[in-house]
C-alpha positions, 0 to 999 in steps of 0.5 A: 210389929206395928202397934198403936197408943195414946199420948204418953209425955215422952212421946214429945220430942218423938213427935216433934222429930216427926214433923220437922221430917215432914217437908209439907208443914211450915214452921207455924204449923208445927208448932201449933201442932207442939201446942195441942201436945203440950195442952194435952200433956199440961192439963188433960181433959176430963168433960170429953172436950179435950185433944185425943191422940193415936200413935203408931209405932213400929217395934213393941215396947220391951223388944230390940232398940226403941220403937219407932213413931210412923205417924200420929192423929189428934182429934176430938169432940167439936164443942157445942156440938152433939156428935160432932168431931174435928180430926185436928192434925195426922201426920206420918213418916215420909220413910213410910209412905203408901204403907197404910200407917195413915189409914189405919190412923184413921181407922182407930179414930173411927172406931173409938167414934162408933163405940161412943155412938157415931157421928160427924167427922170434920177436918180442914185442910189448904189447897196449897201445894205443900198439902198435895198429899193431904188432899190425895189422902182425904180423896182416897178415903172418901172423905166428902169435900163438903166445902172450900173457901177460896183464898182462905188462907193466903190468895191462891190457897183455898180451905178445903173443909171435908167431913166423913159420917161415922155409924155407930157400932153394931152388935155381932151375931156372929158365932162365937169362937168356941162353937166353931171350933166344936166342928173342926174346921179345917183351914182355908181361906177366907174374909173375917167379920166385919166388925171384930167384936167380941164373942157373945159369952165369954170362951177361951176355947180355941177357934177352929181355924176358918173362925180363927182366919175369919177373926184374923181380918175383923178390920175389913169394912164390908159394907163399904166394899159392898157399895163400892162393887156396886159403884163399878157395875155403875160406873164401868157396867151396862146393866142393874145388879140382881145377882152377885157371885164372890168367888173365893168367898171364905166366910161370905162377909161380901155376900152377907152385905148384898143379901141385906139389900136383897140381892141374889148371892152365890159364893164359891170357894175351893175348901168345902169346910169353909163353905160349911162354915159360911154357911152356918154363920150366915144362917145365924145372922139371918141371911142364909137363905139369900146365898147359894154356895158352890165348892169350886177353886178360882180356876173351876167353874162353880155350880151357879147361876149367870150373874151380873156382878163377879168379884175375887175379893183380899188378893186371892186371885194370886193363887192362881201362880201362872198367866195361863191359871188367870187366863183360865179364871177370866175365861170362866167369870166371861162364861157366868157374866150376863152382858154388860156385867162386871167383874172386879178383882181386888189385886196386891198392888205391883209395887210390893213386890218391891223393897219400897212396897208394903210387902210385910204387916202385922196386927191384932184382934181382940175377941174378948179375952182372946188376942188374935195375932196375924203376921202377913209377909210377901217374900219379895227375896225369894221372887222370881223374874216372872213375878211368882212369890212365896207368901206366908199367913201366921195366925196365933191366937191366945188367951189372957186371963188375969193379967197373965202371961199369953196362953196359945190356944190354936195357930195357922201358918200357911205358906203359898205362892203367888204370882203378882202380875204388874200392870202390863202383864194383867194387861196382857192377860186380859186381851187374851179373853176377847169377851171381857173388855178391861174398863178400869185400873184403880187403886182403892175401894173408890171408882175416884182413884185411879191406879196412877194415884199418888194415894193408891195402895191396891191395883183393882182391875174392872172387867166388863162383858161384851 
């Protein structure tokens, strides 16, 4: 299990440990990263203007063995400035690279940024060659390189100063939890809401379980996923984007942003209560009428117009567990695409299938005093040489009142199979649908990066229409 804190005093000798491990850093470096601790543990701030450190650990605290640091940020306020901030120092494990630790670093940062009103995130880092990585990840995040002073640090060794706007955060006019739970969904899959607010009254009734599935992946920025879509009918396409179809839509999250740009939306998913769910939340939220659902599985042709833009968004695209499935679902996105229209799918990258792969995660929600507990696992033992995996979901949510010890109030656990192509067996897949020209292999939500990245950790195929 991997959870996060603050800077706690014993954390000292962890962190130090953790950045001798780190071959990119100088001697100097690490100890004005040992610095910022010091000051921070010796004389905490109380104008808002001090350091403020997220940690990542690996094993909760009272469980098996000490937890273990993966990593740890250090930002905070940029002074003279009215929303302005300086992320100082990040620094993981190198047993955990391309695990995700370092973002989701940054994600915590960026969301304690939106809730105190947004604004300007700035980090510095050296062109040098030790920081290589440093560079990468920046890229990979969609940082700005906003500058670069030549020689700055030593000749050859540029400052790269790179900045990233952080939006306030929004209220949600989601439905709560416990509205649709009254309905008693049935469970499937889906996309969670973007923001992963708390309900608007307090409830301690269980969700149904598309609401509980939805909850689950509230760390999903759909806007942002939304822009890069567009990016790739931009970039890789031949024509404007009018209309959009998700297909294993779940909850609609995706559809729900394009609809607030005015673009035409069609969802298909196999569950038709998740349809029914969608359908709901998206009315609630004011954009019901820009979206047409269809009940279809990846493999099915849905009830829908032509469109110029197709997306398989969160790996649902392995449900289909033979070459041949995929090949049926390519040959049917080929059949609703206009010309020079794009599909894009969001893949798992084929490295997790690997023990070196991020093959298991856990995280946590929290929906006012409901915590929403996932545990995702890849079953990399029981893979086959054709690459078909089984797959667990569990999904626990509870509530807490009082300080008392966790109640369970509902639960899904879901096992599948997947089948988890590598490169050249998507490849292979492709050149079988001759309407479809496979135009790009990238590995993030940034057209930038490909999938031969050093920072890529998703495999996100790009399909054109002949």
């Amino acid at each position: 299990m991997i959870t996060q804190r603050g800077l706690r005093a014993e954390d000292r000798p962890l962190i130090a440990a953790l950045l001798e491990s780190v071959p990119a850093f100088t001697d100097d470096e690490r100890a004005v990263a040992l610095e910022l601790v010091d000051v921070t543990l010796g004389q905490p701030s109380t104008d808002g203007y001090g350091y403020r450190f997220v940690l990542s650990f690996q094993g909760a605290p009272g469980g098996d063995g000490a937890p273990r640091l993966l990593g740890y940020l250090c930002y905070g306020r940029t002074p003279m400035t009215q929303s302005t901030y300086d992320l100082y120092w990040i620094a993981t494990s190198p047993d955990f690279a391309r695990s995700g630790v370092a973002r989701g670093l940054v994600s915590t940062m960026e969301s304690e940024i939106a809730r105190e009103g947004g604004g300007l995130v700035r980090v510095e880092t050296g062109s040098r060659e030790g920081h290589g990585a440093a560079v990468r990840f920046y890229d990979a995040v969609q940082f700005t390189r906003s500058a670069v002073l030549a020689d700055f640090y030593a000749p050859g060794d540029d400052l790269i100063i790179y900045t990233r706007r952080v939006a306030p955060a929004r209220a949600s006019a989601a439905p709560s939890a416990g509205e649709a739970s009254a309905r008693g969904e049935a469970p499937a899959r889906g996309e969670a809401t973007a923001r992963g607010e708390a309900p608007a009254r307090s409830d301690t009734r269980p969700p149904g379980e598309p609401a509980l599935y939805d909850a689950a992946f509230g760390y999903r920025d759909y806007a942002a996923e939304r822009d890069f879509l567009l990016a790739c009918a931009r970039r890789f396409g031949g024509r404007p984007v009018q209309r959009v179809l998700s297909w294993a839509c779940g909850p609609a999250r995706h559809l729900e942003a394009f609809a607030e740009l005015g673009v035409g939306c069609a969802g298909a998913d196999g569950s038709a209560a998740m349809i029914a769910y969608a359908e709901r939340a998206a009315f609630a939220r004011g954009a019901g009428a820009g979206i047409r659902f269809s009940c279809a599985e990846l493999d099915e042709r849905p009830d829908v117009a032509p469109v110029d833009l197709s997306f398989v968004p969160l790996s649902a695209i392995h449900q289909l567990a033979t070459p041949a499935a995929l090949e049926r679902h390519l040959r049917l996105a080929a059949s609703l695409l206009l010309p020079g229209g794009v599909h894009v799918i969001e893949a798992t990258h084929p490295a997790d299938l690997t023990p070196s792969g991020v093959n298991r995660t856990e995280w946590t929600e929290l929906r006012g005093e409901q915590s929403i507990d996932a545990r995702f696992r890849i079953h990399i033992e029981r893979s086959t040489p054709d690459r078909v995996v089984p797959v667990t979901l569990e999904v626990v949510c509870s509530a807490r009142r009082n300080g008392g010890a966790p109640r369970e109030l509902s639960s899904i656990r879901q096992e599948v199979t997947w089948y988890i192509p590598d490169l050249a067996g998507w490849r292979r897949v492709a050149e079988r649908v001759p309407e479809l020209s496979l135009v790009a292999t990238l590995g993030d939500f940034n057209v930038d990066v490909p999938f031969e990245h050093a920072a890529a950790w998703r495999l996100i195929l790009v399909l054109k229409r002949l």
